[in-house]
Legacy VTK file of the C-alpha trace (Angstrom):
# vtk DataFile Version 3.0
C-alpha trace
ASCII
DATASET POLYDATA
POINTS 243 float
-2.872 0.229 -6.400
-5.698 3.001 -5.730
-5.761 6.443 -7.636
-7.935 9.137 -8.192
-7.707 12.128 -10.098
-9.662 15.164 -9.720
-12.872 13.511 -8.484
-15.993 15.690 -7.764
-18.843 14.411 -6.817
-22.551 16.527 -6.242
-25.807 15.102 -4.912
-27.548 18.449 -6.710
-26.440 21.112 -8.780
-25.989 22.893 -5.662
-24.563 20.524 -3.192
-21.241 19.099 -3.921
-19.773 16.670 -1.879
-16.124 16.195 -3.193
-14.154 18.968 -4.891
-11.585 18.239 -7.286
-10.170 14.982 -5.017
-6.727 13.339 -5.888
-4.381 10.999 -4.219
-2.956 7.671 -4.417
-2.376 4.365 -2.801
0.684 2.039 -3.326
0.574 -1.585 -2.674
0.887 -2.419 0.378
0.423 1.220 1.984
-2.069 2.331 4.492
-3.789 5.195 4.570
-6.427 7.008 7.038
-8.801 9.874 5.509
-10.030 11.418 8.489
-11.815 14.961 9.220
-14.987 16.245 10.693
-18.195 14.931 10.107
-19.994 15.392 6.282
-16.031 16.144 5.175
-16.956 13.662 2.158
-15.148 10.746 3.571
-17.299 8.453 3.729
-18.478 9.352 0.125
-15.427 9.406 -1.112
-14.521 5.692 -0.078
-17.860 4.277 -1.182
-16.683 5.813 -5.131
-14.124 3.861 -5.187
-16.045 0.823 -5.426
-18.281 2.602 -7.147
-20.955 2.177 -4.461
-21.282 6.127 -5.558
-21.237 7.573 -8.817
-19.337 10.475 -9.885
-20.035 12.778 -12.510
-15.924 14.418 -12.885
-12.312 12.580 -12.764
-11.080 9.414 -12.705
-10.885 5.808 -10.642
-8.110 3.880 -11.217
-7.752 0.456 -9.026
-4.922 -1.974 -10.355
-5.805 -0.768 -14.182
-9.367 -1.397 -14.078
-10.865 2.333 -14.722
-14.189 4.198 -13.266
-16.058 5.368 -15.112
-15.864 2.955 -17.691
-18.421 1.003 -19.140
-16.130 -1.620 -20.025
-15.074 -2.354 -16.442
-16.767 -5.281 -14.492
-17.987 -4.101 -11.333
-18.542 -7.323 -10.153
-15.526 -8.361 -10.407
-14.066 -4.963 -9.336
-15.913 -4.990 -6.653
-14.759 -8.566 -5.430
-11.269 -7.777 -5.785
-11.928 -4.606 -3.168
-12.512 -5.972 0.036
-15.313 -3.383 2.167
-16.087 -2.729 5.374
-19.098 -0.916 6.497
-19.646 1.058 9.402
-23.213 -0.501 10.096
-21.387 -4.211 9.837
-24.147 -5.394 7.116
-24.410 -9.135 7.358
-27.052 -11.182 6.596
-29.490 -11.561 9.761
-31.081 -14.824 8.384
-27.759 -16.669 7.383
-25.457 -18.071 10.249
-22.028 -16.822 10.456
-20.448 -19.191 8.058
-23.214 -18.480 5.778
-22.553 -15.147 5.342
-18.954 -16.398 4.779
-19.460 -18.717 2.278
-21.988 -16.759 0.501
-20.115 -14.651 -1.894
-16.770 -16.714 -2.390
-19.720 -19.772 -4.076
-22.108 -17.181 -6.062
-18.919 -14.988 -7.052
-15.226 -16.775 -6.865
-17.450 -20.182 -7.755
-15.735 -22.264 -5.151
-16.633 -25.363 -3.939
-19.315 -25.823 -0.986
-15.903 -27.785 1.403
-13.505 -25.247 0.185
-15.483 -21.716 0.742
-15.891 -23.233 4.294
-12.888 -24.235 5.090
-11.644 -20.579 3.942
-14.425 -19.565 6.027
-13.439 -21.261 9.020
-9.413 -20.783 8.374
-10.888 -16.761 8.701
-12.954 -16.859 11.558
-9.962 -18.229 13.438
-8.291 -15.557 12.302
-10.456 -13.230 14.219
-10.655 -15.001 17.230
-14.500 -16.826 16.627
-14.264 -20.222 15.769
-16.926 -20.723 18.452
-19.059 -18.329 16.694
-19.072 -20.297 13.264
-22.903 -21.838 13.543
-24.561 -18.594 15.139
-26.547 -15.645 13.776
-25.388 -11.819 13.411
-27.840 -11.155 16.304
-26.008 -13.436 19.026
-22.730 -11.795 18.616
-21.431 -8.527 20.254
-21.143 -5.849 17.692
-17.642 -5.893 17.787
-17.576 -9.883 16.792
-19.841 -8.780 13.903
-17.333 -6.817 13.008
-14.963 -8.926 13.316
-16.750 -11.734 11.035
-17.634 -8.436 8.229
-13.822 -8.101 8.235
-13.326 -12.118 7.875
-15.821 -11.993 5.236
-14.357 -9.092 3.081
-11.055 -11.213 3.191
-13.082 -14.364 1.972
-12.687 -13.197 -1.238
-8.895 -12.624 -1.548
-9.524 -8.857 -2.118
-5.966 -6.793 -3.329
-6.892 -4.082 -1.264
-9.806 -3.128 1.994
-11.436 -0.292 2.808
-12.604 0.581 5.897
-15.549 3.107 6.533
-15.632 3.749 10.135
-15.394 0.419 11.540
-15.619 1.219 14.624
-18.119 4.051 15.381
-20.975 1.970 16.077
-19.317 -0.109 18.501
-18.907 0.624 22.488
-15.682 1.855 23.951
-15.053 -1.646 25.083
-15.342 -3.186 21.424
-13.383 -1.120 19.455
-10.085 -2.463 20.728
-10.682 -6.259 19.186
-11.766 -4.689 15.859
-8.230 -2.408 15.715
-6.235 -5.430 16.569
-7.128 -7.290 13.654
-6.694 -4.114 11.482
-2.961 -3.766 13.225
-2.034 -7.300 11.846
-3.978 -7.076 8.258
-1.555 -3.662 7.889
1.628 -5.756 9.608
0.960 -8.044 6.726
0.857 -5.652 3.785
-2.664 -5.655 3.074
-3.359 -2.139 0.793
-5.769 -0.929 3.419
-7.971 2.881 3.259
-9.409 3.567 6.307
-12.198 6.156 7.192
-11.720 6.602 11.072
-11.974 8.942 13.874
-8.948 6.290 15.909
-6.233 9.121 15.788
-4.356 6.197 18.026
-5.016 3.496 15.472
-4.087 6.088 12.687
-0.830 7.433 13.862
0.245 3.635 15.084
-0.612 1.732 11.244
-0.943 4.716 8.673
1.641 5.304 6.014
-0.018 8.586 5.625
-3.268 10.451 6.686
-5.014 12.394 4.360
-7.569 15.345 5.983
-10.859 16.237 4.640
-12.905 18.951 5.089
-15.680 20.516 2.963
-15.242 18.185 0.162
-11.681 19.005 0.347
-8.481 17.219 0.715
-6.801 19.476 2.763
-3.819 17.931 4.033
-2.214 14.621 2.505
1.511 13.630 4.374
3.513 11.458 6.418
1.777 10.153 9.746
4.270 11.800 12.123
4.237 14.959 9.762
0.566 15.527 10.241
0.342 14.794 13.585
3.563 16.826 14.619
2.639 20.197 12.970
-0.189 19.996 10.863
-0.158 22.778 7.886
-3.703 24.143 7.571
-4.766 25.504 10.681
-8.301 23.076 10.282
-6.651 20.264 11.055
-4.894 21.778 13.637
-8.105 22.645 15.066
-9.519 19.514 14.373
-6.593 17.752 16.190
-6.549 19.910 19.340
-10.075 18.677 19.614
-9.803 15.273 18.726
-6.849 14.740 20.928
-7.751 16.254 23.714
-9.895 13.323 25.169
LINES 1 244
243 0 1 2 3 4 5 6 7 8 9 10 11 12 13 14 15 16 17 18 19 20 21 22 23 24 25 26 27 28 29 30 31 32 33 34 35 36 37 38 39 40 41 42 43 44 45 46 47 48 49 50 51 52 53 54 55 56 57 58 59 60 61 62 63 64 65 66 67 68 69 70 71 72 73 74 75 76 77 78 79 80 81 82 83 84 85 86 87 88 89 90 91 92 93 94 95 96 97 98 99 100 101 102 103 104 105 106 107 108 109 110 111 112 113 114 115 116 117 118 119 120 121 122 123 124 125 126 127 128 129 130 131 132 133 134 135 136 137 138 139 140 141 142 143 144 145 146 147 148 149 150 151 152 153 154 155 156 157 158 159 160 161 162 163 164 165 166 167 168 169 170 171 172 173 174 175 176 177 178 179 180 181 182 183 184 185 186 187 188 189 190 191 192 193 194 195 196 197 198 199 200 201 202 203 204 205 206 207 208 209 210 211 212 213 214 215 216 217 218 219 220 221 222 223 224 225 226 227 228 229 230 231 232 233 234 235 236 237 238 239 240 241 242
């Protein structure tokens, strides 16, 4: 579904971000890039929507190519479901607003039938009661909740996830992770960013570690977690798991 080869990526001819960054992502497989902070994770998720450029290697995302300036990033783009860390709906729209947005400007759908996806969603997630409010009268973990309905709106082939849950309190993160759980438990090609080492050793296929740019470690869940080969990650887990 998702592969890159060889990506690099620098913000100045001195500062490069991503070295040299391949892996792939079947249908239907999850996978959680995690690593220390300014690894290039984050970076590296937003290129393949092409929310970042990159000036070496290759994007391919169910045969469309980046770069290429014959592939539609709209379209692309609405085929990739996303999910920021920061939430980013629109303050001034209501919650089914924001939902029905995108599926009438992009999929062209009818006014009754982008809301009653809309609603079928926020169900989904556990806010029907939410439908008529604004961003700012829900919890940060219901916004996150409705950014995750919204990104499904649009029938996407595959999510990714850029730390969904690091701007939320302790007590919010749960109800975001549970609808993650059942999006993987139905097959949804899912990418996740994340710092959950629970969440990632309970969904992901495999975990890929980043550090420096680098992808230093790509295997099997229990694999990475059980004896991790580099000893960064294994620093980087002692730490991580010790709380």
């Amino acid at each position: 579904m998702i592969r890159l080869e060889g990506v690099s990526k620098w913000y100045t001819p001195q500062f490069q971000v991503l070295k040299d960054c391949t892996l792939s992502v079947a249908k239907g497989e999850v996978l959680v890039v995690c690593g220390p902070s300014g690894s290039g994770k984050s970076t590296l998720i937003k290129c393949i929507n092409a929310l970042e450029p990159f000036q070496a290697g290759s994007i391919v995302i169910d045969g469309a190519k980046l770069p290429d300036p014959k592939t539609n990033l709209p379209k692309l783009r609405s085929r990739i479901g996303m999910v920021f860390q920061h939430f980013e709906l629109f303050p001034h729209l209501s919650i089914t607003q924001n939902l029905c947005l995108a599926q009438e400007k992009v999929l062209r759908r009818g006014h009754e039938e982008a809301m009653a996806k809309a609603m079928m969603l926020l169900e989904r997630v556990g806010l029907t009661a939410h439908a008529h409010k604004f961003p700012g009268q829900l919890s940060g973990g219901q916004q996150q909740r409705v950014a995750i309905a919204r990104a499904l709106a649009m029938d996407p082939i595959a999510m990714l996830f850029d730390e969904p849950t690091s701007a939320l309190d302790p007590e919010m993160i749960n109800e975001v992770l549970d609808v993650m759980v059942e999006l993987a438990g139905e097959g949804m090609t899912m990418m996740v960013v994340t710092h959950e080492m629970g969440f990632a050793r309970k969904v992901a296929d495999r975990v890929v570690f980043m550090d420096g740019g680098e992808i230093i470690e790509d295997r099997p869940t229990e694999a990475f977690f059980g004896s991790p080969h580099s000893a960064r990650a294994q620093t980087f887990l002692s730490k991580i798991l010790a709380h």
